[in-house]
NUPAVEX-28324 format. One record per residue (C-alpha): residue number from 1; x, y, z. Coordinates in steps of 0.05 Angstrom, whole numbers, plus 5000, padded with zeros to 4 digits. Example, Ala and Ser with C-alpha at 12.3 -4.5 7.8 and 13.67 -1.06 7.14 Angstrom:
[1; [5246; 4910; 5156]] [2; [5273; 4979; 5143]] 
% end
This chain:
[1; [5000; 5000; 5000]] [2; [5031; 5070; 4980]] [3; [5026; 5129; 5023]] [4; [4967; 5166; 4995]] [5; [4929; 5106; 5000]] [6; [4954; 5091; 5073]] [7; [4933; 5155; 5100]] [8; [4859; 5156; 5062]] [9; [4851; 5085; 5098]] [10; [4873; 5122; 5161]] [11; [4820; 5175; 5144]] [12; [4759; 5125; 5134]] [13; [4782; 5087; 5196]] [14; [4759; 5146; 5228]] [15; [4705; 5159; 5186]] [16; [4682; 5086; 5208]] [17; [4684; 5097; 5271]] [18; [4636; 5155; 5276]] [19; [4582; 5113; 5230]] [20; [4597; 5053; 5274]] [21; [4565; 5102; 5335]] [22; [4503; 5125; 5282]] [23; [4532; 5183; 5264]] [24; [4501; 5219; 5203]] [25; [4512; 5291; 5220]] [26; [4587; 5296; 5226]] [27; [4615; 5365; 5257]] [28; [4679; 5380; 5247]] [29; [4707; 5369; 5321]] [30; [4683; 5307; 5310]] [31; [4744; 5296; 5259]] [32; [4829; 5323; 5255]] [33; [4835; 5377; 5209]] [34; [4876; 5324; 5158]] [35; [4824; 5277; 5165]] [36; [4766; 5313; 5145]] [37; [4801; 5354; 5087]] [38; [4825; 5286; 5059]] [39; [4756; 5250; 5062]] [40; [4725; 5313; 5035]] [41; [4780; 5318; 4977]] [42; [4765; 5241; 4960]] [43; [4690; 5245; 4962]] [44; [4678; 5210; 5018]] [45; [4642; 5268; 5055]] [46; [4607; 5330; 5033]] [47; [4597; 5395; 5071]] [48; [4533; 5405; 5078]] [49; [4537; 5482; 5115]] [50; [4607; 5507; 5142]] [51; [4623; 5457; 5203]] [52; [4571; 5403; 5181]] [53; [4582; 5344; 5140]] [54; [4561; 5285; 5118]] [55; [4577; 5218; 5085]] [56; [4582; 5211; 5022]] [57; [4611; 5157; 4954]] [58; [4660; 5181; 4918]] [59; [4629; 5150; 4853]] [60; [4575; 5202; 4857]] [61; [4577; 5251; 4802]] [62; [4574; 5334; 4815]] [63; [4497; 5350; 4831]] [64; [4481; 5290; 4854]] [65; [4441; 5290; 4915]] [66; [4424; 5217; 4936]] [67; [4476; 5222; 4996]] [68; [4446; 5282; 5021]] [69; [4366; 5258; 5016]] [70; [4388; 5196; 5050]] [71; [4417; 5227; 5102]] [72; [4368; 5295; 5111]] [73; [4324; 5268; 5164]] [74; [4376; 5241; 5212]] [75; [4426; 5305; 5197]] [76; [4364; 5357; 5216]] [77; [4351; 5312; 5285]] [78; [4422; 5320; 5300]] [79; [4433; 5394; 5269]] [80; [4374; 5417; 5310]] [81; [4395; 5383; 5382]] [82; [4454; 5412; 5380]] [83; [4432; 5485; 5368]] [84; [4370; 5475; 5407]] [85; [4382; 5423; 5451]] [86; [4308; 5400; 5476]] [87; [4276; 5467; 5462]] [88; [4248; 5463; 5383]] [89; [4197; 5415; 5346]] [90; [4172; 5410; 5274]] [91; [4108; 5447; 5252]] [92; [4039; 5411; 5266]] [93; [4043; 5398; 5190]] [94; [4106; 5368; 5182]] [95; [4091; 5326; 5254]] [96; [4026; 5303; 5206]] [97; [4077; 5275; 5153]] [98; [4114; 5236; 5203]] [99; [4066; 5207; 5232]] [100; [4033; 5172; 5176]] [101; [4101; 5146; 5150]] [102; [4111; 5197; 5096]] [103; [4181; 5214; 5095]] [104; [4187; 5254; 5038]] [105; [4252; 5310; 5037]] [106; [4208; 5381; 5045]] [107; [4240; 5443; 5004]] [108; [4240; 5468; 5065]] [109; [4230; 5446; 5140]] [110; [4192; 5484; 5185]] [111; [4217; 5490; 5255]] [112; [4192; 5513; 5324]] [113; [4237; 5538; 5384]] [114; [4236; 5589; 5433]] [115; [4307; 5606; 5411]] [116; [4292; 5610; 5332]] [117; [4319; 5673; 5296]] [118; [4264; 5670; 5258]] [119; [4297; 5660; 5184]] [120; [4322; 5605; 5133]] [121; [4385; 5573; 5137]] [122; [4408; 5536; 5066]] [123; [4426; 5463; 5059]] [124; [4446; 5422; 5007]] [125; [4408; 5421; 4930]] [126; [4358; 5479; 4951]] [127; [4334; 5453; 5016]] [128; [4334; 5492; 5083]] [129; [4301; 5489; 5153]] [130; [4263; 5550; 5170]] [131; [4264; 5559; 5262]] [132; [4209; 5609; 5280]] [133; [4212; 5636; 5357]] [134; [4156; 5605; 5377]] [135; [4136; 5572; 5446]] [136; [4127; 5499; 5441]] [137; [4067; 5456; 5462]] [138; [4069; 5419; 5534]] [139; [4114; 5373; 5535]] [140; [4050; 5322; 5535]] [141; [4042; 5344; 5464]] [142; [4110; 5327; 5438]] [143; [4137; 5261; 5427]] [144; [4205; 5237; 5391]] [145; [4203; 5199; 5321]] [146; [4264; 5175; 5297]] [147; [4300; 5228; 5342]] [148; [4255; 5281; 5310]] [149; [4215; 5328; 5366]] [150; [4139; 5326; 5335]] [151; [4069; 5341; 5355]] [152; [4043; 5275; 5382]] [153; [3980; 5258; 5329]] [154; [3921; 5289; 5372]] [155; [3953; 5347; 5380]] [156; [3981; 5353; 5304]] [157; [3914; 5353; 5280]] [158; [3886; 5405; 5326]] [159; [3939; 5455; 5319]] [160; [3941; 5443; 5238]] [161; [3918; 5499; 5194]] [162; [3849; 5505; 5157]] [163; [3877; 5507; 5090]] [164; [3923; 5443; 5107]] [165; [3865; 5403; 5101]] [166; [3846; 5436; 5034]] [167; [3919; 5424; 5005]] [168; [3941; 5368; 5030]] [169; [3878; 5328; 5035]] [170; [3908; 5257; 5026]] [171; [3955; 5268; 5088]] [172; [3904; 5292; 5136]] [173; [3858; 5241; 5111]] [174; [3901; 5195; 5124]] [175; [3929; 5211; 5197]] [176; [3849; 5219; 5219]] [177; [3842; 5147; 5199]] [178; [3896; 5125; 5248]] [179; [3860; 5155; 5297]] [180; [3811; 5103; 5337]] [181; [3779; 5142; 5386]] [182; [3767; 5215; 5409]] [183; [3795; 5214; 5476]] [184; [3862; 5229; 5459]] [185; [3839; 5301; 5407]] [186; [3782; 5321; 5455]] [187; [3838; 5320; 5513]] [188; [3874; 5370; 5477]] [189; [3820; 5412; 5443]] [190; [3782; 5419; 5518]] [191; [3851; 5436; 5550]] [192; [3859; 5499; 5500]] [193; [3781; 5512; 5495]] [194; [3792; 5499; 5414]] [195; [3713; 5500; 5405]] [196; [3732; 5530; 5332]] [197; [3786; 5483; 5314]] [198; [3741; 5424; 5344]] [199; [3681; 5435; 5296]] [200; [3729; 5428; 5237]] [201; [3754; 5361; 5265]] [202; [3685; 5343; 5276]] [203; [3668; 5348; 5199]] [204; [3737; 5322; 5175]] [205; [3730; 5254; 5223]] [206; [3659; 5257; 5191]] [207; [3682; 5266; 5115]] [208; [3717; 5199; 5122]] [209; [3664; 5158; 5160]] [210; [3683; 5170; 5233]] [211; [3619; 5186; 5253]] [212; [3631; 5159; 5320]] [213; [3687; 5198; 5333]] [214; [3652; 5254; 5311]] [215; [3606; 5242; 5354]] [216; [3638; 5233; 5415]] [217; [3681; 5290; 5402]] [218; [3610; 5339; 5399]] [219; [3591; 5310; 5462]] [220; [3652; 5324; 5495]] [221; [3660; 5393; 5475]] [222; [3586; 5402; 5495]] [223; [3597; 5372; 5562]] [224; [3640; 5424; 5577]] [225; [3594; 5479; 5564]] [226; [3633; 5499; 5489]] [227; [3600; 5507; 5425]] [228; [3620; 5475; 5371]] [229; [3591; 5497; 5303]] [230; [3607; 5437; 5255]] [231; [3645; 5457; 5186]] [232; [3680; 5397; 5131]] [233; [3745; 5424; 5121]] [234; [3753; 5386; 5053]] [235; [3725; 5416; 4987]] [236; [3697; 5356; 4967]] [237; [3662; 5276; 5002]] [238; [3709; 5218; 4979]] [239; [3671; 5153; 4968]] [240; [3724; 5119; 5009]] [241; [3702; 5097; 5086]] [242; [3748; 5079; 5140]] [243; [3732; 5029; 5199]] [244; [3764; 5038; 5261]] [245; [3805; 4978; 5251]] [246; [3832; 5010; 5183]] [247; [3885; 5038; 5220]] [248; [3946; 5024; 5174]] [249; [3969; 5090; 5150]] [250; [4013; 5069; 5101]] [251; [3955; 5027; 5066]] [252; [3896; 5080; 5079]] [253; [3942; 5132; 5049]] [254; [3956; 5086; 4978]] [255; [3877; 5082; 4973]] [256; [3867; 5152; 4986]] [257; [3917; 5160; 4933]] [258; [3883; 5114; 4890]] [259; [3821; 5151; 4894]] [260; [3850; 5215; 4889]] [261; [3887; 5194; 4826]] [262; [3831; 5164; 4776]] [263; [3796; 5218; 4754]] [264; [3861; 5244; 4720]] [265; [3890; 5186; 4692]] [266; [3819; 5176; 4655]] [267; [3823; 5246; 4632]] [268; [3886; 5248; 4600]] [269; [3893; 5171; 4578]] [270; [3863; 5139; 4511]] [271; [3799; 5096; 4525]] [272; [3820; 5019; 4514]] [273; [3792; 4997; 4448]] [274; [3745; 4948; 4479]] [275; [3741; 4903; 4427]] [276; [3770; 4826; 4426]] [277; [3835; 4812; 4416]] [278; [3861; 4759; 4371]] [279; [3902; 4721; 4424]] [280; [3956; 4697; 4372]] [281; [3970; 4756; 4335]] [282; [3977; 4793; 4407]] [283; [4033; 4743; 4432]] [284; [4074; 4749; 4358]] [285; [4069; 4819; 4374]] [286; [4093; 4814; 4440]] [287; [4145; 4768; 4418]] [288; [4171; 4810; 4363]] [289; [4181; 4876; 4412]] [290; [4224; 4831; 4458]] [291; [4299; 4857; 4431]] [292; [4276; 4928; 4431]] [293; [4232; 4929; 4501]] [294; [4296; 4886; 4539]] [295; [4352; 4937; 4513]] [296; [4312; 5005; 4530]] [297; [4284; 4977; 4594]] [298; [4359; 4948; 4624]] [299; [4386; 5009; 4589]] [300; [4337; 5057; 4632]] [301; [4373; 5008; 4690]] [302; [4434; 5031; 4676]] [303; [4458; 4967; 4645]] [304; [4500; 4970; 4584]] [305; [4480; 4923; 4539]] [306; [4476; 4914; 4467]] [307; [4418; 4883; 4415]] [308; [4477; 4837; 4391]] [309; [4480; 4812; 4473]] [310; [4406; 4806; 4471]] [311; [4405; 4772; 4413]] [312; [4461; 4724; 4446]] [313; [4413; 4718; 4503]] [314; [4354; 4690; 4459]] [315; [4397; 4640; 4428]] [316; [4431; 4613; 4488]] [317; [4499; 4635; 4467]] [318; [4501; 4690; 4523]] [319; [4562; 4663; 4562]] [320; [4608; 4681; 4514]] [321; [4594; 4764; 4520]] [322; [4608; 4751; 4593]] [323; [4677; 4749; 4589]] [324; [4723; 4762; 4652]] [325; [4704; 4834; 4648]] [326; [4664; 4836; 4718]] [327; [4616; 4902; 4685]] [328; [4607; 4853; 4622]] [329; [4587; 4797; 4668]] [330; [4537; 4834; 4705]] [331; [4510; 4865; 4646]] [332; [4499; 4791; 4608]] [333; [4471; 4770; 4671]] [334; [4418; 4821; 4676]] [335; [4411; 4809; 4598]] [336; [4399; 4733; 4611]] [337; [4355; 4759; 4670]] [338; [4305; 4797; 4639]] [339; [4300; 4743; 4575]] [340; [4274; 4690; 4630]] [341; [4240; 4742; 4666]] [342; [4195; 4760; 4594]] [343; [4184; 4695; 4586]] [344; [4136; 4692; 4649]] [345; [4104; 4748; 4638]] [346; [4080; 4730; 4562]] [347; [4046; 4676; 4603]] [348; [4013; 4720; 4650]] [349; [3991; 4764; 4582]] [350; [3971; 4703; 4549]] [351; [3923; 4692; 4617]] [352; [3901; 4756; 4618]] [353; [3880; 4757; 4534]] [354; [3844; 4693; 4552]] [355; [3790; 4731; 4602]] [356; [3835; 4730; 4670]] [357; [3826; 4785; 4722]] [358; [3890; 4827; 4711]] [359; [3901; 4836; 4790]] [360; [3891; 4765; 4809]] [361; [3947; 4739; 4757]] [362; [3995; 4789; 4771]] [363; [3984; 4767; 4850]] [364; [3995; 4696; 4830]] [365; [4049; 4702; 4777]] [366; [4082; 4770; 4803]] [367; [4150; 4724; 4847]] [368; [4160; 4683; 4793]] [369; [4177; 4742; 4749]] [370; [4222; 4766; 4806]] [371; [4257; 4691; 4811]] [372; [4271; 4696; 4737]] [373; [4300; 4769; 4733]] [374; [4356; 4753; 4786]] [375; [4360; 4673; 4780]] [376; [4422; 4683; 4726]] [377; [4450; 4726; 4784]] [378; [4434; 4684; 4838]] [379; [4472; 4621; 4797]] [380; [4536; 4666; 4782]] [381; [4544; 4676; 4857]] [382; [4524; 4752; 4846]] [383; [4459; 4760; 4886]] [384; [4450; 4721; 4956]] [385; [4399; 4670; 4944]] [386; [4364; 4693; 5007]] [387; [4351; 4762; 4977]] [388; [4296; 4729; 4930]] [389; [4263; 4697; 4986]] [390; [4212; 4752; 4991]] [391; [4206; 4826; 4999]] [392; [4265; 4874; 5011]] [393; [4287; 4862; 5091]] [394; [4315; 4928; 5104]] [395; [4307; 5006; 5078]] [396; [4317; 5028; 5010]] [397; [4329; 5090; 4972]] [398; [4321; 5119; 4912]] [399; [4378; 5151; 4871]] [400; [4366; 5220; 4860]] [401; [4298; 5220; 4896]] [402; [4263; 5259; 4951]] [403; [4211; 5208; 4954]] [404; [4228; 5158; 5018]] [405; [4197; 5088; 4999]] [406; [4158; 5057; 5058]] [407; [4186; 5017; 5111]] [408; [4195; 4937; 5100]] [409; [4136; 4939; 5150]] [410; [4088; 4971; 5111]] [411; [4112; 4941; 5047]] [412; [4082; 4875; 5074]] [413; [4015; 4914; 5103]] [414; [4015; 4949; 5030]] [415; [4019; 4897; 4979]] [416; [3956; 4855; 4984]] [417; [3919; 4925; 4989]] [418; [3957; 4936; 4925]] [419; [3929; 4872; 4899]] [420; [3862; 4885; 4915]] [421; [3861; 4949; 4889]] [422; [3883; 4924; 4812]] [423; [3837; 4865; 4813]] [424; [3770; 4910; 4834]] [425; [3788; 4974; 4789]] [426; [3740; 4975; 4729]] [427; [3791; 5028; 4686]] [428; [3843; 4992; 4649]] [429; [3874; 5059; 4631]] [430; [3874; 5062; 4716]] [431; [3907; 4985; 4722]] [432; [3965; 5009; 4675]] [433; [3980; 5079; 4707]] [434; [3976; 5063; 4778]] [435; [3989; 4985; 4770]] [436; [4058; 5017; 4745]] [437; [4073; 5073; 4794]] [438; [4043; 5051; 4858]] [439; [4090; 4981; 4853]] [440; [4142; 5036; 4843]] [441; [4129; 5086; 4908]] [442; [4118; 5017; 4955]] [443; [4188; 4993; 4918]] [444; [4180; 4923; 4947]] [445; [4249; 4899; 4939]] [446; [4321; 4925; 4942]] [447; [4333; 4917; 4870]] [448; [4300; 4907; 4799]] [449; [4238; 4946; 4824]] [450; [4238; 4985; 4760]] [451; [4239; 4934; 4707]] [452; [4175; 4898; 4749]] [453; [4146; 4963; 4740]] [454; [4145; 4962; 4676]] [455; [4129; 4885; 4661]] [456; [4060; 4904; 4710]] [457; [4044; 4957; 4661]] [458; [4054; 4918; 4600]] [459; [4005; 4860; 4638]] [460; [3953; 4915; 4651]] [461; [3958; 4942; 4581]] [462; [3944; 4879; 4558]] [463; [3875; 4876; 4604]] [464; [3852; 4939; 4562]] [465; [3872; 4916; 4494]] [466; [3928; 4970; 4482]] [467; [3998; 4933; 4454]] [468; [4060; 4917; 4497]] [469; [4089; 5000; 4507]] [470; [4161; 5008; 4512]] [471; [4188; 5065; 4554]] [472; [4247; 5096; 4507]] [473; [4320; 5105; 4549]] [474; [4322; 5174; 4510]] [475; [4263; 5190; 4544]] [476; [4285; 5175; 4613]] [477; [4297; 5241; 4651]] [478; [4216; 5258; 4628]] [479; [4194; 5189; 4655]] [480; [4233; 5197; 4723]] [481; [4209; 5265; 4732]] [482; [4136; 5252; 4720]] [483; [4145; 5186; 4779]] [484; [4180; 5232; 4824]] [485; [4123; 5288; 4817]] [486; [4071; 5229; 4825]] [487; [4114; 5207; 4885]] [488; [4130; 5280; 4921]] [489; [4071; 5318; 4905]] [490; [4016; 5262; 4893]] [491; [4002; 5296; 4821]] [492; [4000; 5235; 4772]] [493; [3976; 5276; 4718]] [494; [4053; 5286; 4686]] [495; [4056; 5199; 4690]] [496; [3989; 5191; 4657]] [497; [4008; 5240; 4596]] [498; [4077; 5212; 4594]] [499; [4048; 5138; 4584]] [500; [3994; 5156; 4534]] [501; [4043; 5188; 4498]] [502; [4081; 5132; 4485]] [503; [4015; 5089; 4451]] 
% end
């Protein structure tokens, strides 16, 4: 080992050291002068204000800003104890977020302390935290997520805005469904006298079918001598109803979504043709877009891989493109992949043509595709066998993405709603749109998420008689852009055009 290369190692030894004690927001006391200039000169940390770091790869490219959103959350609970210490909390709003799993990177995160200076201070790729002097709620009212100070839930959605409800409507539906009785939000609406604020919770709790809730929450307020004029702080009656047992939020929040998201997608999406298909001709088609569809969708992947390799793949000849170049190798293993991988979904297609519900295939087909896309991988020794067993068993993040995907708890509460929600939707223009980008935001497993994506689109395109659509690689910043706006700011509109455009 030279010398440059014995001091870096020195440097990350270090640099281990602090992550080995969960360190994500690294000050600079917390590293030697030498040590942090040579990590930062090597990539290995970036500065994300003067006397703040933190880690980073050194393969990531100028702009890139997957280190910093996987790091935001944990940096701002660390950033904010130590000029704080226990005297600040997020907004009501943002507490609302938290609590119902949605960890989304704000633009800007809004902060209350007592010793805020009441003005922005800049992060990394046009994010900041905003501290306004405020007071803080009892300390009854906060509670610590993650090492995050929040509102606890009752007392998020009492001290939440008006107009939250009427602009963020899917959040606030959602974190009232979690919510199984009134006792804990008439505690804190009687303790303030909130006879205002309690009339609007009384009509949102009865917007979603909480009339018992409602209820009891009247009665309460009543009790204690306070009127309470009842107003629906939504602009419109969702024909979605939540039992008390619904409490998931991660799964009321993808139907509320669901919901939410139809109306669009019909808008802006060409009607299916309706009319039969001839099964054969359908398949030949299918058949005949293979080459094309494999090298735009690994491509989109980040694969580099030619028709010629593709060709190989069909012919069985593959091994020989997979010479002792390790990229090569992984790239004619994700070729040889996706070839076996097709090959059970033109079976699902072909069930589907032949008057199969579109849901209830993928449901029973869906893991075989996944076996086949990594089971080249899995022989070579590249992927642990165990990784196919089932879902993803940890967190996962998305390169260049503010969108957090849900824990591997939810993903397990999440997909069978998923599921359900395919096989009962009516819209086939619906089934290809969502059945694409809500696999997507639950991201069920660490890797090839993307490509299964696309292979449930093609299956629900199939249930409306449009032909197997290939997303184009020269078209991939448009197509990530319109998944991260569906993702960040629940607009799917951008996804639907971007699909229809593509028929």
């Amino acid at each position: 080992m030279n010398d440059v290369s014995q001091k870096l190692a020195d440097s990350l030894e270090q640099l281990q050291l602090l992550q080995d004690k969960g360190t994500a927001a690294i000050q600079s006391k917390q590293l030697s002068r030498v040590h942090r200039e040579r990590l930062l000169k090597h990539g290995f940390i970036c500065e994300v204000i003067r006397g703040w770091y933190v880690p980073s790869m050194p393969e990531e490219k100028f702009g890139d800003s997957t280190s910093w959103y996987t790091s935001f959350w944990d940096f701002c609970a660390t950033y904010l104890s130590e000029r704080f210490g226990a005297q600040w909390c997020l907004s009501p709003e943002q507490s609302i977020s938290l609590h119902i799993g949605d960890k989304t990177v704000p633009q800007q995160l809004l902060v209350r302390s007592p010793k805020g200076n009441n003005k922005p201070t800049s992060f990394l790729h046009n994010t900041s935290i905003f501290d306004v002097r405020l007071n803080l709620p009892d300390t009854d009212n906060i509670i610590c997520l993650n090492g995050l100070n929040v509102y606890s839930l009752a007392s998020a959605l009492v001290h939440s805005s008006a107009n939250q409800f009427m602009h963020t409507p899917i959040q606030m539906r959602t974190a009232l469904s979690t919510v199984t009785d009134a006792s804990d939000v008439l505690s804190v609406l009687l303790n303030g006298g909130h006879s205002v604020i309690a009339g609007r919770l009384v009509g949102a709790f009865r917007n979603i079918g909480r009339d018992l809730i409602a209820d009891n929450i009247l009665k309460g307020m009543q009790t204690a001598d306070l009127k309470v004029r009842e107003v629906d702080p939504f602009n419109e009656k969702i024909n979605i109803s939540f039992g008390r047992r619904d409490i998931s939020p991660y799964v009321n929040r993808m139907r509320l979504m669901w919901s939410a998201m139809r109306e669009p997608i019909i808008k802006h999406f060409p009607e299916s043709a309706n009319q039969s298909v001839d099964i054969e001709d359908y398949m030949a088609q299918v058949e005949d877009k293979y080459i094309t569809d494999a090298y735009h969708s690994l491509s989109i992947e980040g694969y580099r891989v030619t028709r010629e390799l593709i060709e190989l793949v069909r012919s069985g000849n593959w091994q020989s493109e997979a010479s002792i170049d390790s990229k090569k190798h992984l790239d004619a293993m994700a070729a040889k992949g996706y070839w076996d991988a097709f090959q059970e979904v033109k079976k699902a297609v072909k069930k589907v043509l032949e008057g199969g519900n579109s849901g209830e295939v993928l449901e029973n087909t869906y893991s075989d595709w996944y076996l086949a896309l990594f089971g080249a991988s899995v022989a070579a020794g590249i992927v642990n066998q165990a990784d196919l067993a089932g879902y993803r068993s940890g967190s996962v993040y998305i390169r260049q993405s503010m969108h957090t995907p849900p824990s591997r708890e939810a993903v397990r509460d999440m997909m069978p709603t998923f599921f359900d929600l395919l096989s009962q939707e009516k819209n086939a223009a619906v089934r290809v749109v969502l059945g694409h980008f809500i696999f997507v935001y639950i991201h069920p497993y660490f890797d090839g998420n993307g490509r299964m994506g696309r292979f449930i689109m093609n299956l629900m395109m199939a249930s409306g008689g449009y032909s197997w659509t290939i997303v184009p690689v020269e078209r991939r910043d448009e197509y990530m852009q319109a998944l991260e706006t569906a993702s960040v700011k629940q607009d799917i509109m951008p996804f639907a055009k971007f699909l229809a455009s593509l028929l």
